[in-house]
KOLZA-200090 format. One record per residue (C-alpha): residue number from 0; residue in one letter; x, y, z. Coordinates in steps of 0.25 Angstrom, whole numbers. Layout:
<nodes>
NODE   baba   baza    east   north      up
NODE    NUM      A       X       Y       Z
...
</nodes>
This chain:
<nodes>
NODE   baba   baza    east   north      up
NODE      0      X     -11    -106      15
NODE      1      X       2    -103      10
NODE      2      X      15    -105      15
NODE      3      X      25     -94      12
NODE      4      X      37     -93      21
NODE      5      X      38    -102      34
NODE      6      X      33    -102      45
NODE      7      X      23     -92      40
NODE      8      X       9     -99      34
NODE      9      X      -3     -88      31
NODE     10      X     -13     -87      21
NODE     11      X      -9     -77      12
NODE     12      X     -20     -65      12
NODE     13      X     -27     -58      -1
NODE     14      X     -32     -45      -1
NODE     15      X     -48     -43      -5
NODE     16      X     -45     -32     -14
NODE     17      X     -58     -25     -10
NODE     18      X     -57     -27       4
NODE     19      X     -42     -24       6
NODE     20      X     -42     -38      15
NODE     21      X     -32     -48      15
NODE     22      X     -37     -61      16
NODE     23      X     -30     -75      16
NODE     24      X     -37     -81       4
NODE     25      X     -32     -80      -8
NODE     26      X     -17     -78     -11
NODE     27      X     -15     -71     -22
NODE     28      X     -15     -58     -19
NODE     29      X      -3     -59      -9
NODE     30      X       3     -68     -17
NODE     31      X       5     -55     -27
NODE     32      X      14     -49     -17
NODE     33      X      22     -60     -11
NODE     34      X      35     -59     -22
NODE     35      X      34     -43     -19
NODE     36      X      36     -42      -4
NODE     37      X      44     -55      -2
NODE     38      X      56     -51       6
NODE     39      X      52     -38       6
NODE     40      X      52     -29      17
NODE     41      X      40     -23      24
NODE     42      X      38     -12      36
NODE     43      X      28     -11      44
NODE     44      X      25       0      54
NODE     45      X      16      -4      65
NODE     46      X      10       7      75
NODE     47      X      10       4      88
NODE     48      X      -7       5      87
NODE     49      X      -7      -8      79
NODE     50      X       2     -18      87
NODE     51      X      -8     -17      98
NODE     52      X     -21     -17      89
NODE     53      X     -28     -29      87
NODE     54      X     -25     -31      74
NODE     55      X     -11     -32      75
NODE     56      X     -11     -47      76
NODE     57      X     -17     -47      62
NODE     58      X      -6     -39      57
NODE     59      X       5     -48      62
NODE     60      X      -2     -60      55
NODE     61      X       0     -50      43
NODE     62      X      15     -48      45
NODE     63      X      15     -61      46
NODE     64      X      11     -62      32
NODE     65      X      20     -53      27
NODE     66      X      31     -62      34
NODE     67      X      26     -74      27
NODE     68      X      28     -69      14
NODE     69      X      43     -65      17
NODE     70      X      40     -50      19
NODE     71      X      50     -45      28
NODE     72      X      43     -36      39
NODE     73      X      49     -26      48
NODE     74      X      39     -21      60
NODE     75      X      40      -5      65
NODE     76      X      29      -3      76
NODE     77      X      25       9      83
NODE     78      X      21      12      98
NODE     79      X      13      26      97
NODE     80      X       1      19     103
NODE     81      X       7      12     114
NODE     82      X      16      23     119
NODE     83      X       5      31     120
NODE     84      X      -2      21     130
NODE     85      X      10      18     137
NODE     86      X      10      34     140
NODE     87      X      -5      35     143
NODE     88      X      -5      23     153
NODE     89      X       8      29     159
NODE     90      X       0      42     163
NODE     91      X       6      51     151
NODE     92      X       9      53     138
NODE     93      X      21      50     127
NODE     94      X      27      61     119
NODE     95      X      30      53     107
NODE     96      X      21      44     103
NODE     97      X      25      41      87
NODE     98      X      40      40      87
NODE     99      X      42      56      81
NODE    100      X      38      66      92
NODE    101      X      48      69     107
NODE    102      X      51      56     114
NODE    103      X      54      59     129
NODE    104      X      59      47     138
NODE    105      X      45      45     142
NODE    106      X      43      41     130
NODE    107      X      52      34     124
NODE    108      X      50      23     137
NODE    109      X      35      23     132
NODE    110      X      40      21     117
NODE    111      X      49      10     122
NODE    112      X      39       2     132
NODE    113      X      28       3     120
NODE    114      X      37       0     109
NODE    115      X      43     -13     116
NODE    116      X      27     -19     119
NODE    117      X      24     -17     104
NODE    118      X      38     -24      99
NODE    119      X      34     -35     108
NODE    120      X      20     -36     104
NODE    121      X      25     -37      89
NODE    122      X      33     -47      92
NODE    123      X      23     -55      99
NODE    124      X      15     -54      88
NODE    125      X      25     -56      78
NODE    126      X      28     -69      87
NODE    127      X      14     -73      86
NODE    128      X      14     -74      71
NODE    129      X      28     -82      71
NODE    130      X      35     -70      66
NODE    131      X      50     -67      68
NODE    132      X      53     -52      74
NODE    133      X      62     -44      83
NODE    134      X      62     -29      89
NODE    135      X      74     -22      83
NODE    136      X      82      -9      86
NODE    137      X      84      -9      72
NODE    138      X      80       7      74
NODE    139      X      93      15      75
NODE    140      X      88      29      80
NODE    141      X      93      41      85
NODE    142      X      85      52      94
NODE    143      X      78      62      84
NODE    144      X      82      73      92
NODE    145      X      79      88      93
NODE    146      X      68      92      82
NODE    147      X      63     106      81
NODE    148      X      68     109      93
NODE    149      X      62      97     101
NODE    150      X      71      84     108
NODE    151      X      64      72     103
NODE    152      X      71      65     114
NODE    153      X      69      50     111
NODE    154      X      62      50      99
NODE    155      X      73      46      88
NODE    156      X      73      44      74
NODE    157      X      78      32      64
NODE    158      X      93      31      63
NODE    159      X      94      20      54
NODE    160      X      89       6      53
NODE    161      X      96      -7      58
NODE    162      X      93     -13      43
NODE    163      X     103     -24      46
NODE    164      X      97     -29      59
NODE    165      X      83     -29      52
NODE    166      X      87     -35      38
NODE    167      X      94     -45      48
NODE    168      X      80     -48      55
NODE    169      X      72     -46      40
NODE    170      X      80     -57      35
NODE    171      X      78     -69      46
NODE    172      X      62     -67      45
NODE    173      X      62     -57      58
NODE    174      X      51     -47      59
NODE    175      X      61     -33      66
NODE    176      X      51     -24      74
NODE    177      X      54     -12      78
NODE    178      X      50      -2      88
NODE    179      X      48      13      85
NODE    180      X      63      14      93
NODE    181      X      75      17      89
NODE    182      X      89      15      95
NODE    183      X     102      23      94
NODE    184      X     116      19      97
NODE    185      X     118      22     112
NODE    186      X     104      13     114
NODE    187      X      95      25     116
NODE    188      X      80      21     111
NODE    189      X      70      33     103
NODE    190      X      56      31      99
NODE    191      X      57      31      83
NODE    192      X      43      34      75
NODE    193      X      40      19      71
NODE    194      X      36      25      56
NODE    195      X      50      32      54
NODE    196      X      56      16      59
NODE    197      X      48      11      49
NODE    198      X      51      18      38
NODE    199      X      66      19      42
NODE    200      X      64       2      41
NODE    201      X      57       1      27
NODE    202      X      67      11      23
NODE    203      X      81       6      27
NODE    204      X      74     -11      24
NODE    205      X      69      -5      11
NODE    206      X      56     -11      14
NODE    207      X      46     -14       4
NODE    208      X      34      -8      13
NODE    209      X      32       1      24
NODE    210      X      18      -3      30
NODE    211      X      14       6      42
NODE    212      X       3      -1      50
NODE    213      X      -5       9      59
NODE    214      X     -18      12      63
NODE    215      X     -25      20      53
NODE    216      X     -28      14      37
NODE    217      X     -16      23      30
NODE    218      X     -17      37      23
NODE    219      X     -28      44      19
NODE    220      X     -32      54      11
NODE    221      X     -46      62      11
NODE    222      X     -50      53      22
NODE    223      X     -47      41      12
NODE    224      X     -37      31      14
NODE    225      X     -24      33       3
NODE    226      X     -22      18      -1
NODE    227      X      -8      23      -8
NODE    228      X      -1      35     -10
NODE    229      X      11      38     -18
NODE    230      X      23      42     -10
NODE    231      X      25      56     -16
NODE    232      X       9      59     -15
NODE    233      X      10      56       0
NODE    234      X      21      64       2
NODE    235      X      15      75      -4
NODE    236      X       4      74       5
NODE    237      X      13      73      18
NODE    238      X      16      90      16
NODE    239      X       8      95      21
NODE    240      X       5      83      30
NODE    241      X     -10      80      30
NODE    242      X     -16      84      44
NODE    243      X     -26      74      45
NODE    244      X     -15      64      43
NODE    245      X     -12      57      59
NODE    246      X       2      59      62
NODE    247      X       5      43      62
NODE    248      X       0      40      48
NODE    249      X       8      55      43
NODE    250      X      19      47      49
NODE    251      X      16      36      41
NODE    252      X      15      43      29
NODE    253      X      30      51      29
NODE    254      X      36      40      33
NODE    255      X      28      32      21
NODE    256      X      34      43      14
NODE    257      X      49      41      18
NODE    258      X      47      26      15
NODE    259      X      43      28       1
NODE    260      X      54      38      -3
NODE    261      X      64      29       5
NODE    262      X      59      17      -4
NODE    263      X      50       9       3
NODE    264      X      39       8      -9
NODE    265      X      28       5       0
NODE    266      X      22      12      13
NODE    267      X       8       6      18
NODE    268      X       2      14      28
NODE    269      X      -9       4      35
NODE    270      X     -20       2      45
NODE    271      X     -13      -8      56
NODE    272      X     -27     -12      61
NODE    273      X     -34     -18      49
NODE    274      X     -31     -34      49
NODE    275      X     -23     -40      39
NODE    276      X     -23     -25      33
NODE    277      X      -6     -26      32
NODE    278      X      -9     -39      22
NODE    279      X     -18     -32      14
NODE    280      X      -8     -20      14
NODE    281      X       2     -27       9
NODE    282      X      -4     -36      -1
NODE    283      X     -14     -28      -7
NODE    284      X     -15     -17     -20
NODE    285      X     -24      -7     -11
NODE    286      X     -20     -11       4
NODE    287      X     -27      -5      17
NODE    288      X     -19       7      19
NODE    289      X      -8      19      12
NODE    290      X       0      15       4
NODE    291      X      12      24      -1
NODE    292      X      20      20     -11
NODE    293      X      33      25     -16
NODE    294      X      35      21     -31
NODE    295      X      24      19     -41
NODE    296      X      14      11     -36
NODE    297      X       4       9     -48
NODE    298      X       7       5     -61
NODE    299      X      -2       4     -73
NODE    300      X       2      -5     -84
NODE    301      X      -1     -15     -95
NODE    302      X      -7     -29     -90
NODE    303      X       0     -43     -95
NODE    304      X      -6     -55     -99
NODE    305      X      -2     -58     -83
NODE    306      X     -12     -46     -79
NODE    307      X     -23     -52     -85
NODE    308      X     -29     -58     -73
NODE    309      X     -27     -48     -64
NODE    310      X     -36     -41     -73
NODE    311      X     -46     -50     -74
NODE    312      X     -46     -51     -57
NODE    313      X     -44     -36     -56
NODE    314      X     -57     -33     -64
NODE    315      X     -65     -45     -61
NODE    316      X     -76     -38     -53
NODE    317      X     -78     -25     -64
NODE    318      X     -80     -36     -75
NODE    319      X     -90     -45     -67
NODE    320      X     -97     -32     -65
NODE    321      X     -96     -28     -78
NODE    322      X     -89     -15     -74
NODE    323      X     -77     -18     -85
NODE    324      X     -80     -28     -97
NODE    325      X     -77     -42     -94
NODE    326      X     -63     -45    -100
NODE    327      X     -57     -62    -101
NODE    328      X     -43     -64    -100
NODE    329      X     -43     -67    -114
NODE    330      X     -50     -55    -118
NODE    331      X     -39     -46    -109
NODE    332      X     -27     -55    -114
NODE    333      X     -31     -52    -128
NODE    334      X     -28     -37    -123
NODE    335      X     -19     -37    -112
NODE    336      X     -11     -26    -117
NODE    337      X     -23     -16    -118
NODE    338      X     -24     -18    -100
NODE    339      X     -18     -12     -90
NODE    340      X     -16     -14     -76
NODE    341      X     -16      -3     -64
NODE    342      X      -6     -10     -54
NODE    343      X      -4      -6     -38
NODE    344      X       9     -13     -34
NODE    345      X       9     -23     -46
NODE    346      X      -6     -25     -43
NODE    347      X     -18     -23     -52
NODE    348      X     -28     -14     -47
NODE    349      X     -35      -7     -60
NODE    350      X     -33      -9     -76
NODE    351      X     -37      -3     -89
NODE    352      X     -37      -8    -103
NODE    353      X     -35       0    -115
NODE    354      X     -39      -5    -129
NODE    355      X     -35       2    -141
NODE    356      X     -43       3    -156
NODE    357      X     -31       8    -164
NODE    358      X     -41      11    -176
NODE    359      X     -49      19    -169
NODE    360      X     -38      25    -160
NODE    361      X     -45      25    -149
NODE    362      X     -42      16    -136
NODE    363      X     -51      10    -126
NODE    364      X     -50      10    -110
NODE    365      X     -55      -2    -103
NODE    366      X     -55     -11     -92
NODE    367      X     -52       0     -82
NODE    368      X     -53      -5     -67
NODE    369      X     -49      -1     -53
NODE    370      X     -49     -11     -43
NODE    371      X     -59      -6     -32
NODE    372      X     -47      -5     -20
NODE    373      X     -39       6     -29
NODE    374      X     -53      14     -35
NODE    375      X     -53      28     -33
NODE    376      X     -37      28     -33
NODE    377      X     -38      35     -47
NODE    378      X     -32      21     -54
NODE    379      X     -44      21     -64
NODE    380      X     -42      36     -69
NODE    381      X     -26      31     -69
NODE    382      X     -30      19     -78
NODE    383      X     -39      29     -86
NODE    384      X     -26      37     -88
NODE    385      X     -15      27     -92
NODE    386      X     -26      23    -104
NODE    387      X     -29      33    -108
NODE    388      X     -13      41    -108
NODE    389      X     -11      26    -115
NODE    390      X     -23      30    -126
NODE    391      X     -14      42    -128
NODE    392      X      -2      36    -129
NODE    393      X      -7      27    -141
NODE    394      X     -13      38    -148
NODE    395      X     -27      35    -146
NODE    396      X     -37      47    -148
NODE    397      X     -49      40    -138
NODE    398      X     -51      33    -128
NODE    399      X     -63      24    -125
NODE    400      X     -70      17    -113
NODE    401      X     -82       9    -109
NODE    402      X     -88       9     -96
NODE    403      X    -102       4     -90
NODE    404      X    -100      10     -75
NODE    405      X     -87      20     -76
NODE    406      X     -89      28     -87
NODE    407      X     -91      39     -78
NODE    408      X     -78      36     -73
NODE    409      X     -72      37     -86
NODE    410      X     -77      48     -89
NODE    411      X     -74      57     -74
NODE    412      X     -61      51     -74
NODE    413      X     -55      48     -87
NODE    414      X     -60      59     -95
NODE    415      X     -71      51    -105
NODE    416      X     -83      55    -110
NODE    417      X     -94      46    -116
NODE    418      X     -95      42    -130
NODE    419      X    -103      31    -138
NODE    420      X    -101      18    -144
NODE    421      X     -97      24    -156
NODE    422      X     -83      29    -151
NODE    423      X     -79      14    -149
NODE    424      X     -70       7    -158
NODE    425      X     -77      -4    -169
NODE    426      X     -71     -15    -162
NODE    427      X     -74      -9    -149
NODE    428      X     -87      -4    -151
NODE    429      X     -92     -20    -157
NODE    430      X     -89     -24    -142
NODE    431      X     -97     -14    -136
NODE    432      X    -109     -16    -145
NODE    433      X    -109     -32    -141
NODE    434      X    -106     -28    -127
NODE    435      X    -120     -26    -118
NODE    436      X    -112     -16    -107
NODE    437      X    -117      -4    -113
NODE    438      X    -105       4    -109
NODE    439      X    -102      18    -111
NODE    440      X     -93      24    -122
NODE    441      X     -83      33    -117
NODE    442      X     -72      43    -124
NODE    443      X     -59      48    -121
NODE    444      X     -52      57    -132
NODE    445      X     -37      57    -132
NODE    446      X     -27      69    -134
NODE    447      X     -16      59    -140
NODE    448      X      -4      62    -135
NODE    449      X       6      68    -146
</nodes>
């Protein structure tokens, strides 16, 4: 175990990189992150279907985590399910169930009677795990009134934030929870969209994260889940707006949006149901859901002596496989300026070596690998590109590779063909004759850049 701010004890979890699990067995991975998100502020947007799911106790043991670790954590929740409820079991139906349509006094009672269970539940649960929290009318609204000819009534729209009140609550340790419920000045109550509170909260705390929990597994695109997703690229795909998108999740996704132009750089849109999923959210490369970023999220640069056994770790199954040629430590040391690293959020998910036989002028590209959470992202034709502009750069008129089990990779993706032994450097060539992999030759010609 390990201690890490009273009266908080946990094992700290690690995240299976291939099972996108968090498990409390090794440390290491969560230590990574604890100097980043220290004191830093994080969102989360709860809808109203995951406070009564039976996971949710799970996912107040992950707060609870969070909290350990001296993450400061503000609670938005939702109540779309359980006005709905309330209405059926009263023999009719409400008008408003997300917070943006007409809210008649019918339903504004609902809003307030489901809203009010759920705050209590949270705070029963937040109680449960010995965690400090209050409801707040930290929500100044004001009534959103007549749009396109139509009275909203009491549906109202954020004003501005109490920031003192919550900075004031933030900085004793308390968790604030707030209802999808604004308040005006004269006392008058509207039902406020819990996603525009939230982002109206990560945008006045200047929170480090935005996380909205709800009950599907984030974006997708094709039918395939969108692990990130540049702000601008997601904007551009909101006009038109998809329409096979559900209206919570297009919700989700403007107000992600919003976030990120405001200056909140990270906005995870996550399944609420999957246990410990918030964890593995939260301290992993590849996560369990959406995430939209706002500045650059990737980075491909030169690996230090530092790096060297994250490389080592990062490609230990290739080499044991014999996918990629076994490399020591003192073998990549020898060379550590000729490696690259392909980083997500400061971690290493793919690398690419380029070695250079200025006689020959040609350069060789090597050690290419993509950790299997991030294939099919398009990060190993990225690293195929940085080496080969590189390979330009220097002046270099070919560029060479060996491969056992990509080369057709190489030569679909990067633009290769297949040569012989022959087009390999002396030095490079002796190696390869000693060598028993039999690998293919393959050749890149280069239009130097003038």
């Amino acid at each position: 175990m390990i201690a890490l701010t009273p009266p908080y004890l946990f094992f700290a979890p690690c995240v299976d990189a291939n099972l996108n699990e968090v498990k409390p067995t090794d440390l290491r991975v969560i230590l990574r992150y604890i100097p980043r998100f220290r004191e830093k502020t994080f969102v989360l947007a709860i809808d109203g279907a995951i406070v009564t799911d039976d996971n949710f106790p799970n996912l107040l043991l992950d707060i609870a985590v969070l909290r350990s670790l001296n993450i400061r954590i503000l609670l938005v929740h939702g109540a779309a399910k359980q006005i709905s409820s309330l209405a059926i079991e009263q023999g009719g139906t409400a008008s408003n169930l997300d917070g943006t349509g007409i809210t008649d006094a019918e339903t504004l009672q609902l809003s307030l009677t489901a809203a009010n269970r759920l705050t209590h539940e949270i705070l029963e649960g937040l109680s449960a795990n010995d965690l400090r929290a209050a409801s707040t009318n930290a929500i100044i609204a004001h009534p959103l009134g007549i749009v396109g000819g139509v009275d909203h009534q009491f549906t109202g729209k954020v004003e501005r934030v109490d920031v003192e009140m919550l900075l004031a609550l933030l900085s004793q340790g308390i968790i604030p929870v707030i209802p999808p419920l604004g308040f005006d000045g004269d006392g008058k109550t509207y039902r406020v969209n819990s996603d525009a509170i939230a982002f109206s909260l990560a945008d006045q705390l200047k929170a480090s994260k935005l996380i909205f929990l709800t009950t599907t597994d984030g974006l997708t695109r094709n039918g395939q889940l969108i692990r990130q997703i540049a702000v601008a690229e997601l904007k551009q795909r909101l006009s038109p707006v998809p329409s096979n998108w559900p209206v919570n999740l297009l919700s989700k996704a403007r107000y992600a949006v919003a976030a990120c132009e405001a200056g909140v750089q990270r906005v995870h849109i996550i399944n609420g149901e999957v246990d410990e999923g918030l964890l593995a959210e939260v301290f992993s490369n590849e996560g369990i859901g959406t995430l939209v970023h706002a500045n650059e999220y990737t980075q491909i640069r030169k690996a230090l002596k530092k790096d060297i056994r994250a490389l080592q770790i990062l490609t230990k199954t290739s080499m044991d496989s014999a996918e990629l040629v076994k490399r020591t430590r003192n073998t990549i040391e020898k060379q550590v300026s000729d490696y690259f690293l392909y980083e997500i959020d400061k971690n290493p998910v793919g690398c690419v070596a380029l070695h250079i036989y200025p006689e020959q002028n040609k350069g060789e590209l090597a050690f290419l690998f993509v950790a299997s959470t991030h294939e099919n992202q398009g990060i190993g034709r990225k690293l195929i590109q940085f080496v080969e502009s590189r390979a330009r750069e220097l002046g270099l008129a070919q560029l060479l590779t060996l491969s056992t089990q990509a080369f057709t990779y190489f030569i679909s993706k990067g633009g290769f063909h297949e040569g012989s032994p022959d087009d390999l450097p002396p030095a490079r060539r002796e190696k390869y004759e000693v060598s028993d992999r039999k690998s293919k030759v393959l050749v890149k010609r280069l239009n130097v850049l003038e």
